[in-house]
VEXSE-422754 format. One record per atom (N, C-alpha, C, O, CB): x, y, z; atom name; residue in one letter. Coordinates in Angstrom, 1 decimal, padded with zeros to 4 digits. Each point is the difference from the previous one (the first is absolute). Glycine has a CB too. Layout:
N
<site xx="X" yy="Y" zz="Z" pafi="CA" doro="a"/>
...
This chain:
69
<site xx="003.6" yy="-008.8" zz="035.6" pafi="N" doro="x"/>
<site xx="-000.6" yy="001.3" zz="-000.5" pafi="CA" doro="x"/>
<site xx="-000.5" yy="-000.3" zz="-001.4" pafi="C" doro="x"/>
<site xx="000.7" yy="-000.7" zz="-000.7" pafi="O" doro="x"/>
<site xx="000.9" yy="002.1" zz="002.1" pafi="CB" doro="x"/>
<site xx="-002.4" yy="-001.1" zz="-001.9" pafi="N" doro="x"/>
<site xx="-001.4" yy="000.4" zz="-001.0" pafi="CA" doro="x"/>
<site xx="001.1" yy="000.6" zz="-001.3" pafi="C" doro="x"/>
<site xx="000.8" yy="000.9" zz="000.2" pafi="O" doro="x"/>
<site xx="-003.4" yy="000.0" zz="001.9" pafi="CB" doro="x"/>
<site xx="002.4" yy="-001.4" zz="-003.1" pafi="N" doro="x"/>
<site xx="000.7" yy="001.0" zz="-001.3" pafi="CA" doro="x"/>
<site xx="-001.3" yy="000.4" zz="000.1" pafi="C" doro="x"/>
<site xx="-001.0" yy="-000.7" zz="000.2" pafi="O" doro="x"/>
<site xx="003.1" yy="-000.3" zz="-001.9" pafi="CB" doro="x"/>
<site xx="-002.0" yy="002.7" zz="001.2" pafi="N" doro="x"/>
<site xx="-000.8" yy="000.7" zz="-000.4" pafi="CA" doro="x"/>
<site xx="000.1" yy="000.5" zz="-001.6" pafi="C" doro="x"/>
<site xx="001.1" yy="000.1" zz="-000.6" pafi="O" doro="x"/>
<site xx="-001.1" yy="000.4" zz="003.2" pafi="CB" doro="x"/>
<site xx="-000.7" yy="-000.3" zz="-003.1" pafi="N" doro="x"/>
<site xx="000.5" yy="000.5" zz="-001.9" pafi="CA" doro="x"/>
<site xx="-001.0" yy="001.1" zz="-000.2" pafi="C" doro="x"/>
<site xx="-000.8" yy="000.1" zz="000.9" pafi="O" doro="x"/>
<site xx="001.4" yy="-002.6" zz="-002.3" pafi="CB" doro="x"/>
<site xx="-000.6" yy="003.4" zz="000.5" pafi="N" doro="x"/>
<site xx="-000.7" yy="001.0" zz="-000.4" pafi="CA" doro="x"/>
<site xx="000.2" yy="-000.2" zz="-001.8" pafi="C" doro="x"/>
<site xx="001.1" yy="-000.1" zz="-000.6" pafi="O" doro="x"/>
<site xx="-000.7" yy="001.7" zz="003.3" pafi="CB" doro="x"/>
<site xx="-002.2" yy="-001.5" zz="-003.3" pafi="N" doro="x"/>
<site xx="-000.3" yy="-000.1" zz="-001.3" pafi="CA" doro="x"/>
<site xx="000.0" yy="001.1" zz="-001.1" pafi="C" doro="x"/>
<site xx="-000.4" yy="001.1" zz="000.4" pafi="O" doro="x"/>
<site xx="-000.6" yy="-002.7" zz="000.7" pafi="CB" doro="x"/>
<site xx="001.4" yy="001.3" zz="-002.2" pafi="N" doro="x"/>
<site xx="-000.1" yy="000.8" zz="-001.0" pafi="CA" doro="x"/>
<site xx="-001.0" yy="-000.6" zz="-000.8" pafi="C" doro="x"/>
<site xx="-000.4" yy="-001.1" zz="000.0" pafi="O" doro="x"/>
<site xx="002.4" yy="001.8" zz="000.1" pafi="CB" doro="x"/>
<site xx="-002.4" yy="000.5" zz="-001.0" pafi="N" doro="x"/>
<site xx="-001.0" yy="-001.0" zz="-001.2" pafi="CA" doro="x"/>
<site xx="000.8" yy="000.9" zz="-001.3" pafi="C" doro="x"/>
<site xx="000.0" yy="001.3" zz="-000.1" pafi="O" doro="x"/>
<site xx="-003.2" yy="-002.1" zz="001.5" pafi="CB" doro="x"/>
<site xx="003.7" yy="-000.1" zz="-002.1" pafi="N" doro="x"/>
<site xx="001.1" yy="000.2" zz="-001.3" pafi="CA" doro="x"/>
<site xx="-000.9" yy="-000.3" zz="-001.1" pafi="C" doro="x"/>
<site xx="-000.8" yy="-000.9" zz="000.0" pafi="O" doro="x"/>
<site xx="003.1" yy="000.2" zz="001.1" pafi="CB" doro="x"/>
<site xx="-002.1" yy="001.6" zz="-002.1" pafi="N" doro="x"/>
<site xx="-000.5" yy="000.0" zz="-001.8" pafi="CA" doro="x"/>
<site xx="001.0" yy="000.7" zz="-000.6" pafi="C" doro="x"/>
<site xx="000.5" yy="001.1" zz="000.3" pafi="O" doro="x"/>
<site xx="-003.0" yy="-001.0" zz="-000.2" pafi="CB" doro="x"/>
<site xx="002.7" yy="-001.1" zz="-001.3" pafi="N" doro="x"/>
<site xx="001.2" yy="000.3" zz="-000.9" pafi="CA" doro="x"/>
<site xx="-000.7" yy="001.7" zz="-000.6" pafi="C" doro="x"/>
<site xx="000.7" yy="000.6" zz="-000.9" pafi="O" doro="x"/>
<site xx="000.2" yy="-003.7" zz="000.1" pafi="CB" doro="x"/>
<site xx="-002.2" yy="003.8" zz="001.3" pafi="N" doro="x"/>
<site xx="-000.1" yy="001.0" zz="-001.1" pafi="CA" doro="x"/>
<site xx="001.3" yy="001.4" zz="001.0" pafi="C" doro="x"/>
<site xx="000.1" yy="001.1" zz="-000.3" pafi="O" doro="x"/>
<site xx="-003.5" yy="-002.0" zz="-001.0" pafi="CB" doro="x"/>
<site xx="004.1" yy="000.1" zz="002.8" pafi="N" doro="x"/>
<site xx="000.6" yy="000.7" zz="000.5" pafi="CA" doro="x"/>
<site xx="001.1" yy="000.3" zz="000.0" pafi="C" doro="x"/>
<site xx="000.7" yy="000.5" zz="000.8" pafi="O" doro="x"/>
<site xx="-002.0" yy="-000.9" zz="-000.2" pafi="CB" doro="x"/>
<site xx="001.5" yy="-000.4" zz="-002.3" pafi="N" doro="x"/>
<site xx="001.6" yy="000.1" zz="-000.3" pafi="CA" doro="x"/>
<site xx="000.3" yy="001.0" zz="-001.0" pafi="C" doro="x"/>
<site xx="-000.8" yy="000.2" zz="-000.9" pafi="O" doro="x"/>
<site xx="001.2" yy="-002.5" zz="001.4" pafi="CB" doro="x"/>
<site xx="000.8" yy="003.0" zz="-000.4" pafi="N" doro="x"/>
<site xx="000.3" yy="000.9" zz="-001.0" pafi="CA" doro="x"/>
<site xx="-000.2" yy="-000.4" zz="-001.2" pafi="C" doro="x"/>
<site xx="000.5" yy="-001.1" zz="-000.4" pafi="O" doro="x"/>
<site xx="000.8" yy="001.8" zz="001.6" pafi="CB" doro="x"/>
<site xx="-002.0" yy="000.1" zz="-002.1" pafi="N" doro="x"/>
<site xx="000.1" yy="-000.7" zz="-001.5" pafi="CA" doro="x"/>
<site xx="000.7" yy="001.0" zz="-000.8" pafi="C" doro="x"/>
<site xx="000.6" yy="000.9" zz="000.5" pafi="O" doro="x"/>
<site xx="-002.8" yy="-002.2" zz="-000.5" pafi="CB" doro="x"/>
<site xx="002.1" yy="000.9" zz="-001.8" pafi="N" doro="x"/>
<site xx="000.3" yy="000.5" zz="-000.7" pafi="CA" doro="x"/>
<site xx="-000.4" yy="001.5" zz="-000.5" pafi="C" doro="x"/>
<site xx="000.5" yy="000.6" zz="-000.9" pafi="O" doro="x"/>
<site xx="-000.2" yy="-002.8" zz="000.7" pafi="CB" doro="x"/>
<site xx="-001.3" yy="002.6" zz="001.2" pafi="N" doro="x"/>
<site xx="-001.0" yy="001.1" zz="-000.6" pafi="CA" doro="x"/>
<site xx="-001.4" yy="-000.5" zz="-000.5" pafi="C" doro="x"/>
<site xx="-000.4" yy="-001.1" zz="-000.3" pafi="O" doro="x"/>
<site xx="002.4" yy="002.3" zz="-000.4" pafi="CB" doro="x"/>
<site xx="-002.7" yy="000.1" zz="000.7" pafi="N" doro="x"/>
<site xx="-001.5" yy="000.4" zz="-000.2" pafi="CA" doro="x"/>
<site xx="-000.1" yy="-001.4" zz="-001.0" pafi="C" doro="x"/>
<site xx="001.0" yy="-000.2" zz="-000.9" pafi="O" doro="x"/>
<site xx="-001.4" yy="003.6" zz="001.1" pafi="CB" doro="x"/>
<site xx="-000.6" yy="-004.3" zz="-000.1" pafi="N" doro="x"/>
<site xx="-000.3" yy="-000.8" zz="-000.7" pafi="CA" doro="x"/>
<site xx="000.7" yy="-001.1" zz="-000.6" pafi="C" doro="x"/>
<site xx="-000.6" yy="-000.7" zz="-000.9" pafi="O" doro="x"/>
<site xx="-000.5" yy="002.3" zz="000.9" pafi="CB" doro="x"/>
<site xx="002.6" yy="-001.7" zz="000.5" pafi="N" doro="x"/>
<site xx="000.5" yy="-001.0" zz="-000.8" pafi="CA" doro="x"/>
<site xx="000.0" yy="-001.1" zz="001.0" pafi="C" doro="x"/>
<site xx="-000.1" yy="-001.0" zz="-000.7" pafi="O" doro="x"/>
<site xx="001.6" yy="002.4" zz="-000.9" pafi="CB" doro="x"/>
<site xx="-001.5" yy="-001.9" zz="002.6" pafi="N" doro="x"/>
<site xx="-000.4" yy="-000.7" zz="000.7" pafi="CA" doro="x"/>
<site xx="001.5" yy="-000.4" zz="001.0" pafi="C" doro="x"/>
<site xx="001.0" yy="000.8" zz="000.3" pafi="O" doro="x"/>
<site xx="-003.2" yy="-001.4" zz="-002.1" pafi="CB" doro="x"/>
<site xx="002.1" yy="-000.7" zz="002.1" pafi="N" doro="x"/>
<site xx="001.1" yy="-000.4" zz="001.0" pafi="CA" doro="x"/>
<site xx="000.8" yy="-000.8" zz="-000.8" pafi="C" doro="x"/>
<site xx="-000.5" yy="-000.6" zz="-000.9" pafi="O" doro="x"/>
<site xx="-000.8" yy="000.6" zz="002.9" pafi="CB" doro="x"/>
<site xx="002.6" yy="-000.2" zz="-001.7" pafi="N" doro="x"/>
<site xx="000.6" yy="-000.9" zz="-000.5" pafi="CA" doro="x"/>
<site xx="000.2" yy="-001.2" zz="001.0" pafi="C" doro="x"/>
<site xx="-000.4" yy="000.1" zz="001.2" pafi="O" doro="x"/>
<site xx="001.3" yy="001.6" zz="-002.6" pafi="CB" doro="x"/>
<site xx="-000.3" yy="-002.9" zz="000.9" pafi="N" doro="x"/>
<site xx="000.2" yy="-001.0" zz="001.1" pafi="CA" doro="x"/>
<site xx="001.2" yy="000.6" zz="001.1" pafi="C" doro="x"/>
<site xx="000.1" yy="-000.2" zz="001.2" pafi="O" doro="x"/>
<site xx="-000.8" yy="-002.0" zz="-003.0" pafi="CB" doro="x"/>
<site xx="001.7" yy="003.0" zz="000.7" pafi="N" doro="x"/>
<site xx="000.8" yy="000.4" zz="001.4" pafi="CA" doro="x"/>
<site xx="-000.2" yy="001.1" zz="000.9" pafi="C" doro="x"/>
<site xx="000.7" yy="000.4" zz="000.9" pafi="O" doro="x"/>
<site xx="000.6" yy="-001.3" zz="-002.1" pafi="CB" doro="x"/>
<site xx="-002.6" yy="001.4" zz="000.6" pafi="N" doro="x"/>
<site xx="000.0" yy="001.7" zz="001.0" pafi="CA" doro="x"/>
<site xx="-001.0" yy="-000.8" zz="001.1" pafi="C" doro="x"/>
<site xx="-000.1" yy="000.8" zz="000.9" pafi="O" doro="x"/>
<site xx="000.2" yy="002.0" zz="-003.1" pafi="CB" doro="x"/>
<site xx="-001.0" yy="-004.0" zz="002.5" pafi="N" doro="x"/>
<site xx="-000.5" yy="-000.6" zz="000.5" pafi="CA" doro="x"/>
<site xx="000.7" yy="-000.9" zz="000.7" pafi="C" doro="x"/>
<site xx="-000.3" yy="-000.3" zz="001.2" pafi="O" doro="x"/>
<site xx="-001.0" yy="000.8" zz="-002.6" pafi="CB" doro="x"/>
<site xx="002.7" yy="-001.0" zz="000.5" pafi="N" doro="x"/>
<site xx="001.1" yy="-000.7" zz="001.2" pafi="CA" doro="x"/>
<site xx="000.7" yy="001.0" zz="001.1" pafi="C" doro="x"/>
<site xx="000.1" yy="-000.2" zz="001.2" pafi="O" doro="x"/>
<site xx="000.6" yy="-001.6" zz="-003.2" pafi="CB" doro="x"/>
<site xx="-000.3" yy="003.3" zz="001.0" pafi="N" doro="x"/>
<site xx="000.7" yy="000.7" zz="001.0" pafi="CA" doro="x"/>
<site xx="-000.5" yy="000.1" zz="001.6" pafi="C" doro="x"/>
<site xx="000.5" yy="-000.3" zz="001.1" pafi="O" doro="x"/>
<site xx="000.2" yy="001.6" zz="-003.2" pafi="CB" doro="x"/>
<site xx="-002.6" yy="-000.7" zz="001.5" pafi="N" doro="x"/>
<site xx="-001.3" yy="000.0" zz="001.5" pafi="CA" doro="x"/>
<site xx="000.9" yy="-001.2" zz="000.8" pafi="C" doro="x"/>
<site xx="000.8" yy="000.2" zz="000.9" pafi="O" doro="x"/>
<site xx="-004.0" yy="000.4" zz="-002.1" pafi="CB" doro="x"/>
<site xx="002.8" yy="-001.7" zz="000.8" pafi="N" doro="x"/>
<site xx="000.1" yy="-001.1" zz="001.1" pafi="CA" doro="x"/>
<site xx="001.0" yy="000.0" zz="000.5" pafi="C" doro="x"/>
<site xx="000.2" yy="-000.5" zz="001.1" pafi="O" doro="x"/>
<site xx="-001.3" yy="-000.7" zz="-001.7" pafi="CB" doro="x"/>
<site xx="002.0" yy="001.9" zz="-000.1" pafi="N" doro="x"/>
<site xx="001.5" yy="-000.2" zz="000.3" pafi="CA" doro="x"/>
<site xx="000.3" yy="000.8" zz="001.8" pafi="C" doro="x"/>
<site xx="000.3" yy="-000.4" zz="001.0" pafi="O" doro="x"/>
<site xx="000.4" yy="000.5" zz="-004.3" pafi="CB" doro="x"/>
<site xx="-001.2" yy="001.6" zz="002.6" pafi="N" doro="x"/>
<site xx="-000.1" yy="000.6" zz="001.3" pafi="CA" doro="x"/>
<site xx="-000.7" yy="-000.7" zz="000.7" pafi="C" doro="x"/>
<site xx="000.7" yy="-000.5" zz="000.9" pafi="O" doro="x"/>
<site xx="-000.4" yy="002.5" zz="-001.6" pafi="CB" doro="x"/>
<site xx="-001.8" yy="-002.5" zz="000.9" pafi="N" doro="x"/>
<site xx="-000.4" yy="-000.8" zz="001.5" pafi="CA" doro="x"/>
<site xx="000.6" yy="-000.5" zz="000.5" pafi="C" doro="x"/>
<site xx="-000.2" yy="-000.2" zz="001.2" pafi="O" doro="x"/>
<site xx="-001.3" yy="-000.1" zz="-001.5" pafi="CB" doro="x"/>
<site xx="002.5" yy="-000.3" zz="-000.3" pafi="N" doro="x"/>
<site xx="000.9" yy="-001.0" zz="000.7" pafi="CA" doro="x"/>
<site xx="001.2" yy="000.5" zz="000.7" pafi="C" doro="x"/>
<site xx="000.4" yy="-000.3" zz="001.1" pafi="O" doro="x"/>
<site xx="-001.0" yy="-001.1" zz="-002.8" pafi="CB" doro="x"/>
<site xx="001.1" yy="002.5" zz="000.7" pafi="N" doro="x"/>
<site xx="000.7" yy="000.8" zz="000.8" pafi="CA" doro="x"/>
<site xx="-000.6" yy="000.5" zz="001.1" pafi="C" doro="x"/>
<site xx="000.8" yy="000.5" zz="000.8" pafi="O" doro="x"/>
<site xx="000.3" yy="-000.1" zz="-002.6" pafi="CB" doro="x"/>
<site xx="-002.4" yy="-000.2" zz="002.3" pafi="N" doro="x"/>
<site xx="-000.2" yy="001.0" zz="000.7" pafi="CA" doro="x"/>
<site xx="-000.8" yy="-000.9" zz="001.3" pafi="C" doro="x"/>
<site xx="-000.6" yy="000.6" zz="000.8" pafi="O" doro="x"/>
<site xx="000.5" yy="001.4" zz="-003.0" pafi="CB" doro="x"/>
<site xx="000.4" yy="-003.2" zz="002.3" pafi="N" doro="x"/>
<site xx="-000.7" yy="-001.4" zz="000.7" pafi="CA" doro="x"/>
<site xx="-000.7" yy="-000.6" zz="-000.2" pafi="C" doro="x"/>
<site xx="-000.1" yy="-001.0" zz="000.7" pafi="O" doro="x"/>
<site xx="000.5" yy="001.6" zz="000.3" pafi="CB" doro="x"/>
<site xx="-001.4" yy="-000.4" zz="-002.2" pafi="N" doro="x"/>
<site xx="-001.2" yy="-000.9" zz="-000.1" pafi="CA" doro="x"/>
<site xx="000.0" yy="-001.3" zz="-001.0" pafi="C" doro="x"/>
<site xx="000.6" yy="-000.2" zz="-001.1" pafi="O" doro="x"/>
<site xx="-001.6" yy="002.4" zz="001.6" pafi="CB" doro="x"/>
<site xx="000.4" yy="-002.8" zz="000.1" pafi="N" doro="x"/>
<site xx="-000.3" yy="-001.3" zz="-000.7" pafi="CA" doro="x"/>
<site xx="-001.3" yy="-000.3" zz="-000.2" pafi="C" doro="x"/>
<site xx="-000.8" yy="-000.2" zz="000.9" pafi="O" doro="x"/>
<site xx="002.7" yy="-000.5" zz="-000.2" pafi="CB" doro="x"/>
<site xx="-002.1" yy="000.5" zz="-002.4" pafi="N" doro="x"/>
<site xx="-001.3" yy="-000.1" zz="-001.0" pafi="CA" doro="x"/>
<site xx="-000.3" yy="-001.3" zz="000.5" pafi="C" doro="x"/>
<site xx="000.9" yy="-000.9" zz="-000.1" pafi="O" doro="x"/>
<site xx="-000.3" yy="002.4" zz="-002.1" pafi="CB" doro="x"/>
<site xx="-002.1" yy="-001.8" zz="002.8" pafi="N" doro="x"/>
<site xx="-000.3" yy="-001.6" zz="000.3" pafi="CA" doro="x"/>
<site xx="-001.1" yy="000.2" zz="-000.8" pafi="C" doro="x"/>
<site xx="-000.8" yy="-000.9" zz="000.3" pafi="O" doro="x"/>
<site xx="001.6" yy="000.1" zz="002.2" pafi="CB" doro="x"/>
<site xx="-001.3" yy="001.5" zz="-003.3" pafi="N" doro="x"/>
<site xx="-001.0" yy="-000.6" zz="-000.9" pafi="CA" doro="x"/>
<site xx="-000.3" yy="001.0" zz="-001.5" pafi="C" doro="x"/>
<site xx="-000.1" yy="001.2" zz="000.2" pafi="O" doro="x"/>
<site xx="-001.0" yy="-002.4" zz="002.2" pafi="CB" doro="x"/>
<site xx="000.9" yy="000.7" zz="-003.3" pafi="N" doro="x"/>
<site xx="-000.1" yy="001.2" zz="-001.4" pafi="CA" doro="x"/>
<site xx="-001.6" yy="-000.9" zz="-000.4" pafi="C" doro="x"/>
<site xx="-000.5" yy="-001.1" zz="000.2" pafi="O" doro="x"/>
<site xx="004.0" yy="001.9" zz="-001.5" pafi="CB" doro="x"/>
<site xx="-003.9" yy="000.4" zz="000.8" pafi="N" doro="x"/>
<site xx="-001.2" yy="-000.4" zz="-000.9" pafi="CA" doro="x"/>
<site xx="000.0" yy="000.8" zz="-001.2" pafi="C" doro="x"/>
<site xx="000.0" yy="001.2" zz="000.0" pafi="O" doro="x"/>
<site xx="-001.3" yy="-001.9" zz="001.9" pafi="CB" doro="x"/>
<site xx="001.2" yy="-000.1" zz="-002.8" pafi="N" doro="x"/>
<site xx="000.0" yy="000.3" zz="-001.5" pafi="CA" doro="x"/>
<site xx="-001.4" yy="000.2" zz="-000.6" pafi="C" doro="x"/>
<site xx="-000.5" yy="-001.1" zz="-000.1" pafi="O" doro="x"/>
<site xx="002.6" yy="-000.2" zz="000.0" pafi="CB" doro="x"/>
<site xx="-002.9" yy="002.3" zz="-000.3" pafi="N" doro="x"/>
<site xx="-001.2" yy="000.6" zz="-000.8" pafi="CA" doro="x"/>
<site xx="-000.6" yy="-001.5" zz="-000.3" pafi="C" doro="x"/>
<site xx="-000.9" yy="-000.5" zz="000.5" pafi="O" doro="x"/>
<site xx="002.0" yy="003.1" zz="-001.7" pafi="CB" doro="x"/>
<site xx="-000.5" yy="-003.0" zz="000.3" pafi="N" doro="x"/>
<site xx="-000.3" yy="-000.8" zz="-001.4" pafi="CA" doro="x"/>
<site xx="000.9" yy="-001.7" zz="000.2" pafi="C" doro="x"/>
<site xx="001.2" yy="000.0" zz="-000.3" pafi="O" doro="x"/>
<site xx="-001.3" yy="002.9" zz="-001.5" pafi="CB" doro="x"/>
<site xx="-000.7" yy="-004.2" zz="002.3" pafi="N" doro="x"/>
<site xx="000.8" yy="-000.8" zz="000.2" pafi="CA" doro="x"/>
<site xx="000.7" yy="-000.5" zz="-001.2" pafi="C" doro="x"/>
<site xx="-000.9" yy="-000.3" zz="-000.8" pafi="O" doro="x"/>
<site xx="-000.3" yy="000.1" zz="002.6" pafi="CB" doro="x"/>
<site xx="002.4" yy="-000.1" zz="-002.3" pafi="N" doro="x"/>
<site xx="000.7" yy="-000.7" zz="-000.9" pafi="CA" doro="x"/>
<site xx="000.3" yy="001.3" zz="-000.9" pafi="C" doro="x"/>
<site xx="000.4" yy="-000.3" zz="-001.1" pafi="O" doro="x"/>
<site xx="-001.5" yy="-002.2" zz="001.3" pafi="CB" doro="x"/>
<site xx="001.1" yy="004.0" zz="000.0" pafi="N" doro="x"/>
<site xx="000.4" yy="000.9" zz="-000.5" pafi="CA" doro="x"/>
<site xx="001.2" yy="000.1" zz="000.0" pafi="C" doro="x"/>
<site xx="000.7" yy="-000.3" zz="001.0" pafi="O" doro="x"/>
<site xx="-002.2" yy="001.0" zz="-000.6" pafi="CB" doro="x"/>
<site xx="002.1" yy="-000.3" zz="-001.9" pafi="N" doro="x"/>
<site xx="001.2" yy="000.3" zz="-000.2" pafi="CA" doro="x"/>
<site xx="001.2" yy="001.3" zz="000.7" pafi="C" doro="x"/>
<site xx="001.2" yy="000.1" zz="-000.2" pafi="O" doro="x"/>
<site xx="-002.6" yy="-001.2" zz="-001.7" pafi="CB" doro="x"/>
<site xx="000.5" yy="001.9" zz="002.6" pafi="N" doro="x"/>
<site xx="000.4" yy="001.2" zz="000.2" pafi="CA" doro="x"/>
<site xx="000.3" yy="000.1" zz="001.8" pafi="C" doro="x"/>
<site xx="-000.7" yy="000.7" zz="000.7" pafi="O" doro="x"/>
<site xx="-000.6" yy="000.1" zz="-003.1" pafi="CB" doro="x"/>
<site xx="002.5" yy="-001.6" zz="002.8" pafi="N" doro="x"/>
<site xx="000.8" yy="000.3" zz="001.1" pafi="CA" doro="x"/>
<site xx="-000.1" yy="001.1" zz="000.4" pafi="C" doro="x"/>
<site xx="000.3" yy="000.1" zz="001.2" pafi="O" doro="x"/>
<site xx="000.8" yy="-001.5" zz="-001.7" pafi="CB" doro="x"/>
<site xx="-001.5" yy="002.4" zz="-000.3" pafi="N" doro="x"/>
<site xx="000.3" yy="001.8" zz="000.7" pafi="CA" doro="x"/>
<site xx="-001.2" yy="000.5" zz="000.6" pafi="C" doro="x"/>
<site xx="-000.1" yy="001.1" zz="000.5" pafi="O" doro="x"/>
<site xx="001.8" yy="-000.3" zz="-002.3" pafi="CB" doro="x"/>
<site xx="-002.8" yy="-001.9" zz="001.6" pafi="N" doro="x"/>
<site xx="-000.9" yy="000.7" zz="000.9" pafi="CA" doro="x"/>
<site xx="-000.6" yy="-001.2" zz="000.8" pafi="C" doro="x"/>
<site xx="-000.3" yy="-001.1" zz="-000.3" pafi="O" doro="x"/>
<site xx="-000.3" yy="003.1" zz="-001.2" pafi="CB" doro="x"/>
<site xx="000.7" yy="-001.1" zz="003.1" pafi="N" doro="x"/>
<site xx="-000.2" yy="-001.1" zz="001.2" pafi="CA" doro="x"/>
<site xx="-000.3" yy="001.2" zz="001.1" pafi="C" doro="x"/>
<site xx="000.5" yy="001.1" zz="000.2" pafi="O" doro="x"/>
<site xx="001.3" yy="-003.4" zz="-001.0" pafi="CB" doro="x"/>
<site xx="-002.8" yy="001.7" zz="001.5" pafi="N" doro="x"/>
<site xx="000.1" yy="000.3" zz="001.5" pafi="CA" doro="x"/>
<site xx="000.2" yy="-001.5" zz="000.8" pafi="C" doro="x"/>
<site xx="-000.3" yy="-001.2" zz="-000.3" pafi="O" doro="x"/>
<site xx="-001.4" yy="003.4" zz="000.1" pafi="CB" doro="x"/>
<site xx="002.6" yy="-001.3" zz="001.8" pafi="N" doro="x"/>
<site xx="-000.2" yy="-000.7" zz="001.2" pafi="CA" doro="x"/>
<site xx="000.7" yy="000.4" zz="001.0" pafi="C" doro="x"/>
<site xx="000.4" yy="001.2" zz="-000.1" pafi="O" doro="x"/>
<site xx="-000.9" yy="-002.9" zz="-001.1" pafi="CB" doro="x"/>
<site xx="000.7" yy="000.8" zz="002.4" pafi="N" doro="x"/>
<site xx="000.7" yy="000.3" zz="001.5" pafi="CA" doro="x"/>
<site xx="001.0" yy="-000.4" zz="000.2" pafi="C" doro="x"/>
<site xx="000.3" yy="-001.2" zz="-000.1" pafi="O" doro="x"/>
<site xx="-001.8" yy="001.1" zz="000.9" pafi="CB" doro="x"/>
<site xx="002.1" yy="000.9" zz="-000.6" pafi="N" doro="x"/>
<site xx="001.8" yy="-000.1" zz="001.1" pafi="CA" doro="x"/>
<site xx="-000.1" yy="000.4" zz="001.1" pafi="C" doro="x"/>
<site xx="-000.6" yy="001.0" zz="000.4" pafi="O" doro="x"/>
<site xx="002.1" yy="-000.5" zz="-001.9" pafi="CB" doro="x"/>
<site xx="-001.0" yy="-001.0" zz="001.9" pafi="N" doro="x"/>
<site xx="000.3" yy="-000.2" zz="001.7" pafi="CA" doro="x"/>
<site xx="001.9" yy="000.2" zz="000.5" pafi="C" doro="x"/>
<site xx="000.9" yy="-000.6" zz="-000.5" pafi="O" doro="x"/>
<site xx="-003.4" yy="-001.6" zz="000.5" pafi="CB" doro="x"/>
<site xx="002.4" yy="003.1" zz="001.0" pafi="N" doro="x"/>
<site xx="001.2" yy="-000.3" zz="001.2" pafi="CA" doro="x"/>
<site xx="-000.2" yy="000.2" zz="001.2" pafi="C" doro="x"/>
<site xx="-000.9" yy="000.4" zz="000.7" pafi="O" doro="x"/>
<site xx="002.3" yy="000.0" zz="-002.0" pafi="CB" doro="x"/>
<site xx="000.1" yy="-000.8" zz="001.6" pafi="N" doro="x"/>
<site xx="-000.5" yy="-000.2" zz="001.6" pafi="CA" doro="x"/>
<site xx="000.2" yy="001.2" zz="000.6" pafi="C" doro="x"/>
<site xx="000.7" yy="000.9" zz="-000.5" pafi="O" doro="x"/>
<site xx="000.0" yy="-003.2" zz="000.8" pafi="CB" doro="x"/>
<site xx="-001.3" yy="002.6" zz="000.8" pafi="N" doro="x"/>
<site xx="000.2" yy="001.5" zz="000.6" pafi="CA" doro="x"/>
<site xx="001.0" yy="-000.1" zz="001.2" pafi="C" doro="x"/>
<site xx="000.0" yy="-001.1" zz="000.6" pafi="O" doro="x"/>
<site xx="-002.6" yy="001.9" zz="-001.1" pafi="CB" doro="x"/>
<site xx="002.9" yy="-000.5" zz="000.6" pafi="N" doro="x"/>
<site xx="001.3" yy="000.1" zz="000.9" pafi="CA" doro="x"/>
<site xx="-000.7" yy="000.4" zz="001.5" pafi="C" doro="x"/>
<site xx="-001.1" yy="000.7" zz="000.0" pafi="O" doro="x"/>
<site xx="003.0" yy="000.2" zz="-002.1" pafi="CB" doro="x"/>
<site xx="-001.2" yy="-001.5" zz="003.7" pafi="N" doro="x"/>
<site xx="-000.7" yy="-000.1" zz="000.8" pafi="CA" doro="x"/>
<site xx="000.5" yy="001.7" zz="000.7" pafi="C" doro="x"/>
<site xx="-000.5" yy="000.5" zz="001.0" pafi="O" doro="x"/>
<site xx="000.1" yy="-003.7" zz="-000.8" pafi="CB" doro="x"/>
């Protein structure tokens, strides 16, 4: 039988922050991933704005799990 998976497309601007304009922290960005994981998914790819940028807190990309038969 075929694993099947079903995709997300994930950006840190989808994590809880500090409020109107203060931005993300590394951990309100760890907590996000934290729940996908809790919730089944697994991140196979991040892309970062700006290559060799300092700022871990901003990223898009895809997680994936498996769908159940």
């Amino acid at each position: 039988m075929r694993e099947r998976w079903e995709y997300k497309l994930i950006n840190a601007q989808d994590a809880e922050g500090g409020g109107l304009l203060k931005g993300k922290s590394r951990a309100d960005v760890e907590a996000y991933l934290n729940e996908l994981g809790k919730e089944g998914w697994e991140v196979i790819d991040l892309d970062f704005p700006s290559p060799g940028s300092s700022d871990v807190t901003l990223f898009a990309g895809i997680a994936r799990r498996r769908v159940a038969d």
